[in-house]
C-alpha positions as CSV (number, residue, x, y, z in Angstrom):
1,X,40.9,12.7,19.3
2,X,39.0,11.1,22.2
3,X,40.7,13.7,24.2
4,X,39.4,16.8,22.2
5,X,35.9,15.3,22.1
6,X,35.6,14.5,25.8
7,X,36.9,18.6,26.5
8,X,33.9,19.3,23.7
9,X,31.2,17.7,25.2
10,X,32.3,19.0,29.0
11,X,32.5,22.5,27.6
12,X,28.8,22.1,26.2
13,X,27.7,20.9,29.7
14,X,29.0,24.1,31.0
15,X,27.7,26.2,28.3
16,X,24.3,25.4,29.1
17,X,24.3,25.5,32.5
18,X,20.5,27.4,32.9
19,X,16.9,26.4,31.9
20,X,15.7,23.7,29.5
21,X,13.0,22.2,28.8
22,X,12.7,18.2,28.4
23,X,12.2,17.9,24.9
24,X,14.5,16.2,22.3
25,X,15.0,16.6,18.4
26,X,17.2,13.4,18.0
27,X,16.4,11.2,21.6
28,X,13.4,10.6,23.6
29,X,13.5,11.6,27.4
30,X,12.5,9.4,30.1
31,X,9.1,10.7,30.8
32,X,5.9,10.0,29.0
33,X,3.2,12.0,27.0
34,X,0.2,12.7,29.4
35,X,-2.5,9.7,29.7
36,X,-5.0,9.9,26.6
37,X,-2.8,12.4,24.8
38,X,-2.9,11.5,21.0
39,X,0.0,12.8,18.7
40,X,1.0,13.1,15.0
41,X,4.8,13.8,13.6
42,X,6.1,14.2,10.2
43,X,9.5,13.8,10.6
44,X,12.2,14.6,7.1
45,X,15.7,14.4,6.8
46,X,18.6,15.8,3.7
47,X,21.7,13.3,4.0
48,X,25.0,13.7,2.1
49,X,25.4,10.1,0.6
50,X,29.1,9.4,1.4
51,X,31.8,9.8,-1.3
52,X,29.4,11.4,-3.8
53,X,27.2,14.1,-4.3
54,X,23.9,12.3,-4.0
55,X,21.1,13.4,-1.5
56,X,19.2,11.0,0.5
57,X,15.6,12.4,1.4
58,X,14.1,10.3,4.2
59,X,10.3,10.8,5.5
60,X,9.2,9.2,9.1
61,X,5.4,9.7,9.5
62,X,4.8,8.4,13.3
63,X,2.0,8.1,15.4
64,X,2.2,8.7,19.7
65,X,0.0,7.5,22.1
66,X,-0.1,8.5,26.0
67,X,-1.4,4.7,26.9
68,X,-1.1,5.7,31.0
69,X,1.0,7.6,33.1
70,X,3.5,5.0,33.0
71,X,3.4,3.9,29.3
72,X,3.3,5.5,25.8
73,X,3.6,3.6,22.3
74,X,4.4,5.3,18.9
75,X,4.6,3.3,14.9
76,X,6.7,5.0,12.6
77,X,6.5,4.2,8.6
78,X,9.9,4.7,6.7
79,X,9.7,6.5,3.4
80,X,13.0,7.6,1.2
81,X,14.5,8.3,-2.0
82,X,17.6,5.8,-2.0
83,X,16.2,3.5,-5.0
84,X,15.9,7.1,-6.9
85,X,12.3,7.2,-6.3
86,X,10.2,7.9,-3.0
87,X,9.3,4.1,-1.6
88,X,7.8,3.0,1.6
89,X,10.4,0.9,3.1
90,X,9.3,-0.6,6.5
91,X,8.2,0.4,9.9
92,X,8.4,0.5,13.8
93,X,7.2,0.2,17.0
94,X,8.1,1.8,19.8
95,X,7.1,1.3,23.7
96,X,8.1,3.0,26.7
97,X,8.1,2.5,30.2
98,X,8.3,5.1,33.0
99,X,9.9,3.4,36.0
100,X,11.1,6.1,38.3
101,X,9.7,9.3,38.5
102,X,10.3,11.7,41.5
103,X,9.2,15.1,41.4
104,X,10.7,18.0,43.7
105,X,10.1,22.0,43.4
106,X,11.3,22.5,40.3
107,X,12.9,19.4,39.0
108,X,11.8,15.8,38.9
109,X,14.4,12.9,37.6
110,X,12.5,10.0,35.4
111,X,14.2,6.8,34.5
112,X,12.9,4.6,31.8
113,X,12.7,1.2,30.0
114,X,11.8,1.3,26.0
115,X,11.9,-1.4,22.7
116,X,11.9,-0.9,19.6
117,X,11.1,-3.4,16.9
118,X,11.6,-2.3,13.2
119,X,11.1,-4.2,9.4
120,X,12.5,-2.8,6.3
121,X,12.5,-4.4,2.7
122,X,15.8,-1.8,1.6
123,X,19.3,-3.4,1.0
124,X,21.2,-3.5,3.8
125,X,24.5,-1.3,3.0
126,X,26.8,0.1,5.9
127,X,28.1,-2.0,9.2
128,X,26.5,0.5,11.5
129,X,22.6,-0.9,12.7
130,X,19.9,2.2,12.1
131,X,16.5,1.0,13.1
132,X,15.0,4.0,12.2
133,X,14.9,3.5,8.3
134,X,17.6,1.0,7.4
135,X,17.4,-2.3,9.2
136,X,15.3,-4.5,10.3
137,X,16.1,-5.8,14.2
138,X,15.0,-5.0,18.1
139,X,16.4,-2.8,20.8
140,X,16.0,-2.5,24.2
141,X,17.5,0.3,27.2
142,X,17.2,2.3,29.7
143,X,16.6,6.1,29.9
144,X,17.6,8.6,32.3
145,X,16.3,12.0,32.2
146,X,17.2,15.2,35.3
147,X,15.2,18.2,34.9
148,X,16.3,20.7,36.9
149,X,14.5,24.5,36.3
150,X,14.9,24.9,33.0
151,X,17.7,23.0,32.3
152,X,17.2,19.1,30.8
153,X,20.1,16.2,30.9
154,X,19.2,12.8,29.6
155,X,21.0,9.7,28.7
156,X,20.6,6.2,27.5
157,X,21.9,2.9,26.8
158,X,20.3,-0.1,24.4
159,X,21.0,-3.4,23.0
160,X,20.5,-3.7,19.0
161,X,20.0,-6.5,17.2
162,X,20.5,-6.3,13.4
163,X,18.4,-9.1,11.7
164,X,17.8,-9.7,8.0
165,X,15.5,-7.1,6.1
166,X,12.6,-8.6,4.1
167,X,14.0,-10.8,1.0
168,X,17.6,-8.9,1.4
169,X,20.1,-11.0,4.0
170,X,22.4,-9.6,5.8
171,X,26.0,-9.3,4.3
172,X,28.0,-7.0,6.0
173,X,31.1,-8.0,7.5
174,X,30.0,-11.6,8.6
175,X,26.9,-12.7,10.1
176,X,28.2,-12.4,14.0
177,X,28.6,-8.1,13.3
178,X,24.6,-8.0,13.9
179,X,25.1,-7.1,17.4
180,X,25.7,-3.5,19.0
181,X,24.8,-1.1,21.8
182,X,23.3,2.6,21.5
183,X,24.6,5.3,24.1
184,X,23.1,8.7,23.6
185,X,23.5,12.3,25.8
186,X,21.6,15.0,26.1
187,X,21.7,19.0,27.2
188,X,18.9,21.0,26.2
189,X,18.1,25.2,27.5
190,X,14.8,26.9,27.3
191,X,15.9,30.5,26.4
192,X,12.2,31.7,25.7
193,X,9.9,32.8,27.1
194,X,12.1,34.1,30.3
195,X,8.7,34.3,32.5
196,X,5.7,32.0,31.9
197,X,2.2,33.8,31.4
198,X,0.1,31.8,29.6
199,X,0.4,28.0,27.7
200,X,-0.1,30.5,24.4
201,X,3.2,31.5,24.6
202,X,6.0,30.7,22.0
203,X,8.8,28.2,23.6
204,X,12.2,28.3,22.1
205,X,14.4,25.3,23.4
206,X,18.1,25.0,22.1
207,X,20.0,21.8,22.6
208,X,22.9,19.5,21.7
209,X,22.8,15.6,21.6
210,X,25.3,13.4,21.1
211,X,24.3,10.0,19.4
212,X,26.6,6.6,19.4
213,X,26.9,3.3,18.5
214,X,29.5,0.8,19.0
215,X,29.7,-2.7,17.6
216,X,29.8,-5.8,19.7
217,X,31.6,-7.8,17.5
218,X,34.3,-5.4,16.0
219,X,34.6,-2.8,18.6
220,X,34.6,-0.4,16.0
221,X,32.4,2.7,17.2
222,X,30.5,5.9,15.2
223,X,30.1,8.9,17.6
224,X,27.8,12.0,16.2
225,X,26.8,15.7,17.4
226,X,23.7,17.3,16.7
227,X,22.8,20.9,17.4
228,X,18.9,22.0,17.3
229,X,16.8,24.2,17.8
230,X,12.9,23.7,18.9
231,X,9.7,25.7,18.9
232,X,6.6,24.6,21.1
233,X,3.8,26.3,19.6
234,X,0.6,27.1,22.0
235,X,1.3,24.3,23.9
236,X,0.5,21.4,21.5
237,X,2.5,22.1,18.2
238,X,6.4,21.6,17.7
239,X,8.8,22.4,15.2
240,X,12.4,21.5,15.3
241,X,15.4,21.8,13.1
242,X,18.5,20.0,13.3
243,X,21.6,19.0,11.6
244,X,23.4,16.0,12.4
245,X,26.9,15.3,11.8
246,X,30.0,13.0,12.6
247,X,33.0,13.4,14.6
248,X,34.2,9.7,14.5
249,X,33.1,7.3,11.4
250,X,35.1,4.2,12.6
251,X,31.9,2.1,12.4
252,X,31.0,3.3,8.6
253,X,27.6,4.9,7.6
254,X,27.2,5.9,3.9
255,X,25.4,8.9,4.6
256,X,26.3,10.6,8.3
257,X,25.5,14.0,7.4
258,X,22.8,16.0,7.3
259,X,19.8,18.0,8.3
260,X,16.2,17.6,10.0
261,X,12.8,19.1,10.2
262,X,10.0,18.0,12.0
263,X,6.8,19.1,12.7
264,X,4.2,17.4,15.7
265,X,0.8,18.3,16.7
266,X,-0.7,16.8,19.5
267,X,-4.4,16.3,20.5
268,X,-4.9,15.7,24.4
269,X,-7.6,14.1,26.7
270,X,-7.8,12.1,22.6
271,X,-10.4,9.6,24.0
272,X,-12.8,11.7,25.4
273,X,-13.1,14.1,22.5
C-alpha cells in the first residue's frame, strides 16, 4: 500500500512537469498577498458522512488581509449542517510569515512560518484533529513553496494541538491523543492562457495536493488526495473546485469524502481606496 501510493504521487510529479501557478485549493503557499491587499472567500464543502448516507454541508466565510510584505492574517467562521440544521460553530485565525524569499528570472522559492488558533462549540467526534471546522486547538509550521515558470511545488509541516471545544470535552481515545502533526504536498500547472497579454485574461490552474496527518500519541496516520481545478478571473476573482478523498483512513474521520467550491474576490491597495 505505501508502496503503490509513493509510485502515485512520483508519477503526479512527473505528470506535471510544466507551468503552474502558485495557488492552492486545499493549502496555502509560502508567499503572501501583496501589502494592503483586502480579500473576501466563501468557501463550501459536500461530505459523505461515513457508514451512512448522510451529507455534511460545511460553509467557511473568511476574511485575508495583506498586513506587509512579510505578513498576511485571515479569520474564518465555521458554519454546517451536522446538528441537522445550519449553525455557526466557531472560528479561526490565521497568520503568516514570509521568511525567505528569493526571486530569480522566472522562479523565486519562499519559505514560511504560520499559526492557526481555532474555537468550536460542536461535539468532538473522530480521533483525527481538523481545525478548520471541528476542533478547537493551535498549530504551528513551516511552508515551503518553489515556483519555477509555470510550474508550483509546495510543502509543509505543523504541530496540532487538539484542546476541548466550548462546553464539550474531549473524549476520544484518552486525553494524551490531543497531539499530532500536519504534512501536506503540493503540484499545481497553469495550462491557460499559454502567452500572457493582458491581467484580463482567464487563468486556468490544475493541481493535486496531498493532505496528512499523523497522531503523536497512536502513530496511527490519515493520508488524502485532492484533485482541483482553479480559475483566476481578471486578475482579482477565483473560483475553484475540488474533491477530496482518502487513500489511507488509519487515523478515522467520519466524513473523508467529498467536494469543494470556493469563490474569492480580492480588493488591492484596500487602504487607500
Amino acid at each position: 500500500m505505501k508502496k503503490s501510493i509513493l509510485q502515485l504521487i512520483i508519477y503526479c510529479c512527473l505528470f506535471f512537469n510544466s507551468k503552474s501557478q502558485e495557488l492552492f485549493v486545499y493549502t496555502e503557499p509560502a508567499s503572501n498577498m501583496a501589502t494592503g491587499t483586502l480579500g473576501f472567500r466563501m468557501t463550501s464543502s459536500l461530505m459523505k458522512e461515513k457508514n451512512t448516507a448522510q451529507l455534511n454541508f460545511y460553509m467557511l466565510p473568511e476574511i485575508m488581509f495583506g498586513i506587509s510584505k512579510k505578513i498576511m492574517i485571515h479569520a474564518d467562521g465555521f458554519i454546517s449542517n451536522r446538528n441537522q440544521s445550519l449553525a455557526s460553530e466557531g472560528g479561526a485565525l490565521y497568520l503568516k510569515y514570509r521568511l525567505i524569499s528569493n526571486d530569480d528570472v522566472h522562479a523565486h522559492f519562499r519559505l514560511a512560518l504560520f499559526s492557526r488558533y481555532a474555537f468550536n462549540n460542536s461535539e468532538i467526534h473522530q480521533p483525527a484533529i481538523d481545525l478548520n471546522g471541528h476542533n478547537s486547538g493551535f498549530e504551528f509550521g513551516s511552508i515551503a513553496t518553489k515556483l519555477i515558470n509555470k510550474l508550483a511545488i509546495s510543502s509543509s509541516v505543523g504541530y496540532v494541538y487538539g484542546s476541548d471545544n466550548i462546553n464539550k470535552p474531549w473524549l476520544i481515545e484518552g486525553a494524551t491523543n490531543r497531539r499530532a502533526i500536519n504534512f501536506t504536498a503540493s503540484i499545481g500547472k497553469l495550462f491557460f492562457p499559454k502567452e500572457y497579454i493582458s491581467y484580463d485574461q482567464l487563468n486556468v490552474n490544475g493541481m493535486l495536493e496531498i493532505l496528512g496527518q499523523s497522531n503523536i500519541a497512536t502513530g496511527k496516520t490519515y493520508l488524502d488526495f485532492a484533485p482541483s481545478v482553479q480559475f483566476i478571473i481578471k486578475s482579482r476573482m477565483r473560483v475553484d473546485v475540488g474533491y477530496r478523498f482518502a487513500v489511507s483512513n488509519e487515523l478515522v474521520r467520519t466524513s473523508p469524502n467529498g467536494g469543494l467550491f470556493r469563490f474569492e474576490y480580492n480588493i488591492f491597495n484596500a487602504l487607500s481606496r
